[in-house]
C-alpha positions, -999 to +999 in steps of 0.1 A: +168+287+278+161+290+242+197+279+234+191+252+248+158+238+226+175+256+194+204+229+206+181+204+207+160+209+177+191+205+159+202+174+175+167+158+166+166+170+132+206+159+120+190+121+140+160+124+117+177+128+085+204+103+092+177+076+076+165+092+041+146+064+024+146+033+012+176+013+000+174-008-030+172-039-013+140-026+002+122-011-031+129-047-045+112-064-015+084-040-016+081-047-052+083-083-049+056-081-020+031-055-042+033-081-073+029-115-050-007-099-035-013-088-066-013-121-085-031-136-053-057-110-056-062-115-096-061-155-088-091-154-063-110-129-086-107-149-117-119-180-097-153-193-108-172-187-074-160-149-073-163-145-110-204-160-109-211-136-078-191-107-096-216-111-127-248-118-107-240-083-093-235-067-123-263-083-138-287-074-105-271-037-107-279-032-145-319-047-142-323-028-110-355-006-119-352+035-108 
């Protein structure tokens, strides 16, 4: 019986670590992705409307009395 799970434990790992990582192609998607939301996000940050609320929070936060 325990042949047979040592068996398969190595059959599931060598299926396991047929896929490593990432190829290339991927990183530069993934890249390409992480830098398209990232200039979305700094485009509706630097808007006026977000940028107004951002400093009437700041400002709120910095009067607040303790």
């Amino acid at each position: 019986m325990n042949r047979k799970i040592r068996k398969a434990a190595v059959r599931v790992r060598r299926v396991c670590r047929q896929d490593t990582g990432m190829v290339t192609s991927e990183y530069a998607m993934g890249i390409i992705a992480a830098v398209g939301f990232a200039l979305l996000l700094y485009e509706v940050v630097t808007s006026g409307q977000v940028r107004a609320e951002l400093q009437g929070i700041v400002k709120r936060a910095l009067s607040a009395r303790m």
